[in-house]
C-alpha positions in Angstrom: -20.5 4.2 -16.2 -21.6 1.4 -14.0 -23.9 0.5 -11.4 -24.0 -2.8 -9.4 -26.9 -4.5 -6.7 -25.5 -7.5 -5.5 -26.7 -10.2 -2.6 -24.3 -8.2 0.2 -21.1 -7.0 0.2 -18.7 -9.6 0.3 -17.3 -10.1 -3.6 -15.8 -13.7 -3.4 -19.8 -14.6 -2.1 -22.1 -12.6 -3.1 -23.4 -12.6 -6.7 -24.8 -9.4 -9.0 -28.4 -9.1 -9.4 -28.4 -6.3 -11.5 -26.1 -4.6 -13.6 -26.3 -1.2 -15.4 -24.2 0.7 -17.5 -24.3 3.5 -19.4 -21.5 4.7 -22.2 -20.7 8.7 -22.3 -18.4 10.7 -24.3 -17.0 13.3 -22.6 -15.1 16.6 -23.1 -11.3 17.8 -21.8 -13.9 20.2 -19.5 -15.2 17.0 -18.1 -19.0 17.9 -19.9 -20.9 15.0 -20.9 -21.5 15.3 -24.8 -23.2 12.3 -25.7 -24.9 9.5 -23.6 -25.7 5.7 -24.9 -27.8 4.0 -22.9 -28.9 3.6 -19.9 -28.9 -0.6 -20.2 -29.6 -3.2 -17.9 -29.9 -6.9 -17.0 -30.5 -9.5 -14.0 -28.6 -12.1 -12.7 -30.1 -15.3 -10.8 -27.4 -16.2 -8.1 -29.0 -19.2 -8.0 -30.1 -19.4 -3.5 -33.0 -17.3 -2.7 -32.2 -13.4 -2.2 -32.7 -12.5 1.6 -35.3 -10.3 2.4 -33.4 -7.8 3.5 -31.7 -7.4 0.0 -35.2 -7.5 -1.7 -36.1 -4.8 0.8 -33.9 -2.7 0.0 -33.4 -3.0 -3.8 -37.3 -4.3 -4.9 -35.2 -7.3 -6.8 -37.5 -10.5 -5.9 -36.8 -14.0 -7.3 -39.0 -13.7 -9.8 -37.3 -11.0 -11.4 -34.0 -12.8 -11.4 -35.1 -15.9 -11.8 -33.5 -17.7 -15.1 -31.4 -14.6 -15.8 -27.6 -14.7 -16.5 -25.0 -12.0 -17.6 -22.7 -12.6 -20.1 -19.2 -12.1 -18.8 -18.1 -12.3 -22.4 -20.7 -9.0 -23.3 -19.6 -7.3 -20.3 -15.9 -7.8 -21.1 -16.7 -6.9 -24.9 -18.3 -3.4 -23.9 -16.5 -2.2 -21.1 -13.5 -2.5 -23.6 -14.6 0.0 -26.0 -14.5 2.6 -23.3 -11.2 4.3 -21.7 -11.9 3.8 -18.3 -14.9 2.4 -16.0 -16.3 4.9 -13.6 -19.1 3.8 -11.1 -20.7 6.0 -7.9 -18.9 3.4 -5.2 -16.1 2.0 -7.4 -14.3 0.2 -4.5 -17.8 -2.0 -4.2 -18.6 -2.0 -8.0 -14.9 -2.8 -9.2 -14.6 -5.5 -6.5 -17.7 -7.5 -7.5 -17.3 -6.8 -11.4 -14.1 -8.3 -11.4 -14.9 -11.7 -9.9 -17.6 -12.2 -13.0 -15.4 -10.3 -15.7 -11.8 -10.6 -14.6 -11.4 -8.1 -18.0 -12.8 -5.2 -15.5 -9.3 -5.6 -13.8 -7.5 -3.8 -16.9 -9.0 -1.0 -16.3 -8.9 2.4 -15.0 -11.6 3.4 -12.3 -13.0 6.6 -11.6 -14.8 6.9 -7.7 -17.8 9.7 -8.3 -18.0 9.3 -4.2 -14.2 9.2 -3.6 -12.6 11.1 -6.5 -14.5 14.0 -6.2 -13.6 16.5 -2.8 -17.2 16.8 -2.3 -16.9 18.4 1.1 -14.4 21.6 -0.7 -17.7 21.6 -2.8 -19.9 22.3 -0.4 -21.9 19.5 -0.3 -22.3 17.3 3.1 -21.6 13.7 3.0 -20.9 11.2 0.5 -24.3 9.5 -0.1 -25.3 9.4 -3.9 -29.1 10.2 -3.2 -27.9 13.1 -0.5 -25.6 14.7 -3.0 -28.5 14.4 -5.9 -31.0 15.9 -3.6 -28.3 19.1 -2.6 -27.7 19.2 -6.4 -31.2 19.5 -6.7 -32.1 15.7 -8.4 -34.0 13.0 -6.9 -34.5 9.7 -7.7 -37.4 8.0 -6.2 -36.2 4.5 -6.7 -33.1 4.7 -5.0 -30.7 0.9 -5.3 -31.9 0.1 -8.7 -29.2 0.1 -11.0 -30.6 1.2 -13.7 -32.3 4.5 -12.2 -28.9 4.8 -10.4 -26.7 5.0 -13.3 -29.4 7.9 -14.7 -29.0 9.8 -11.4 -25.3 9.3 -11.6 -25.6 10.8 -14.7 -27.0 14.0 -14.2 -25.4 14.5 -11.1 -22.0 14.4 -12.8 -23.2 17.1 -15.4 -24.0 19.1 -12.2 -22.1 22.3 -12.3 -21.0 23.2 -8.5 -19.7 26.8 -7.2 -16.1 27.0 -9.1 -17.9 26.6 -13.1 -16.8 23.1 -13.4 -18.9 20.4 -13.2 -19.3 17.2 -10.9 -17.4 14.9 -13.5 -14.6 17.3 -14.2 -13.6 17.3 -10.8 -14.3 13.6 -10.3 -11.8 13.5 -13.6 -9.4 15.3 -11.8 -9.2 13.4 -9.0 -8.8 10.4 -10.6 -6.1 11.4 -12.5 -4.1 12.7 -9.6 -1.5 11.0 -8.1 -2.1 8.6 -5.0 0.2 5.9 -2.5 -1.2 3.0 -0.4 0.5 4.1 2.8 1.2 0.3 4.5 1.8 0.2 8.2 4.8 -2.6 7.8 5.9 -3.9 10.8 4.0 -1.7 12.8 4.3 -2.2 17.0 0.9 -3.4 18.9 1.1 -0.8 20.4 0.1 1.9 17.6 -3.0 0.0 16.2 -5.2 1.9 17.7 -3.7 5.3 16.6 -4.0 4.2 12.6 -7.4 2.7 12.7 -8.8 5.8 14.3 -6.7 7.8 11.4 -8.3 5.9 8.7 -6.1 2.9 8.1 -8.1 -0.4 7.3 -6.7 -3.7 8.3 -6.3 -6.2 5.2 -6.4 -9.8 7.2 -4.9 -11.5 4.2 -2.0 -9.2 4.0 -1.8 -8.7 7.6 -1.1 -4.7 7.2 -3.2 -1.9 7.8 -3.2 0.4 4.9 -4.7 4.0 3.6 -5.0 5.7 0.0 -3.1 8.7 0.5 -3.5 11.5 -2.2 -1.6 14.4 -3.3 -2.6 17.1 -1.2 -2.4 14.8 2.2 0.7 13.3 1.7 3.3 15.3 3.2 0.5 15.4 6.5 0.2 11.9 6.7 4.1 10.7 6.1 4.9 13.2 8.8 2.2 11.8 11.3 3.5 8.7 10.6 6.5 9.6 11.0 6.3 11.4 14.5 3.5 8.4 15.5 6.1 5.4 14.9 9.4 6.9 14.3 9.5 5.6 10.7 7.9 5.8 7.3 5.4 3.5 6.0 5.8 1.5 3.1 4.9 3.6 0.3 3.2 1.9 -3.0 1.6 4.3 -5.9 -1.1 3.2 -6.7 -2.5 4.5 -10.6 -6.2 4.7 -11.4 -6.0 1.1 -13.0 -4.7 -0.6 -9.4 -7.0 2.1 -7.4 -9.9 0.5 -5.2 -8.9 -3.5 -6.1 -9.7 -5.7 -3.6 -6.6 -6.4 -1.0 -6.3 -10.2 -2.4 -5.7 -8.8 -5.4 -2.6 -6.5 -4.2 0.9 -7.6 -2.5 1.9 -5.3 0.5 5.1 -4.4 0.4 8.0 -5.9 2.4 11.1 -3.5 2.1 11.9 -0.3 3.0 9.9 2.5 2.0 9.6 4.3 -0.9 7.7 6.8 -2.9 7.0 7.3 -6.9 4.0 9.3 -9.0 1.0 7.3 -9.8 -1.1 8.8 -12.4 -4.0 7.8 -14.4 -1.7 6.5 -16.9 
């Protein structure tokens, strides 16, 4: 389990200034039977942190200053584990992987995408929002540390069906997903896909959406009716899921369609 602050949100820029992590053992019921840490560290990027970052996190220059994480550490622990799961992993994987290029290997597991909190009953997809409904709080919010506790216990949350947090969040992970690309697509129908969801990758020059299981015959069929066509389809497995688009090719033929599972 892992938990990033970083400078901003820009991975090929902005360094870590803290990284957590926490190792759990977990049952086929998705119930948290032993935790090892929480553990944490600093990292100075080496410019002065804006305030607006320090604001937010409490991380000054003095805290950071003369700290470094060891990529070789990182690498060395993450590998004992079977897969990396973070709150954000799309933000977490992204800026982990530009300082340990070993967290690329990986599988990821999204607490904030994996899991159908909505279905839950739960509103939003803020970490302290969903602690608070589950009834946690964590009064220093954007630490990484205190985050990666918070994450913790709201995993072993139990919701309405029995199950808890993490065994859903398993679940989803684990399911099949596609990166629907819009290849080729007419000016004219930009519009129509970025108000669906699709986000534009300016180094690929396609608009793209993670489509899962359950939404996939919906969305190839608006697709479908929207263009007169099918998008490229690409599954994407939980090792690929939530990379950063420069480190993904779109797809250039015709499409097509295959299962992506954790494995």
């Amino acid at each position: 389990m892992i938990d990033l602050e970083t400078e901003g949100f820009d991975p090929q820029y902005h360094q870590i200034l803290e990284f957590a992590g926490a190792m759990i053992d977990v049952d086929r019921d998705g119930r948290i039977l032993s935790i090892e840490g929480p553990m944490g560290a600093f990292n100075d990027p080496g410019r002065p942190i804006e305030r607006k970052i320090s604001e937010l996190t409490n991380i000054t220059d003095d805290m950071v200053a003369g700290q470094r994480l060891s990529p070789t550490k990182i690498a060395s622990w993450i590998d004992e584990a079977d897969a990396c799961l973070s709150f954000n992993a799309a933000f977490d994987r992204q800026h982990l992987e530009e300082l340990v290029p070993e967290a690329g290997t990986m599988a990821w597991i999204c607490a904030m995408a994996d899991v159908p909190w909505r279905r839950l009953g739960f509103d939003g997809r803020n970490q302290g929002y969903l602690a608070t409904q589950a009834g946690l709080f964590n009064d220093r919010a954007h630490r990484a540390t205190d985050d990666v506790e918070t994450l913790v216990n709201l995993l072993s949350h139990k919701v309405a069906d029995g199950r808890t947090v993490l065994s859903h969040a398993l679940a989803g992970a684990r399911a099949k997903t596609w990166r629907f690309e819009a290849t080729n697509l007419p000016w004219r129908f930009w519009n129509d896909v970025r108000r669906r969801g699709y986000r534009y990758s300016s180094l690929n020059k396609v608009a793209h959406l993670l489509v899962r299981e359950d939404e996939y015959e919906e969305e190839l069929a608006w697709y479908r009716d929207l263009t007169g066509k099918a998008p490229s389809i690409v599954p994407v497995r939980a090792f690929d899921r939530y990379r950063a688009d420069w480190r993904w090719k779109p797809v250039k033929s015709k499409a097509r369609a295959a299962g992506a599972g954790i494995g």
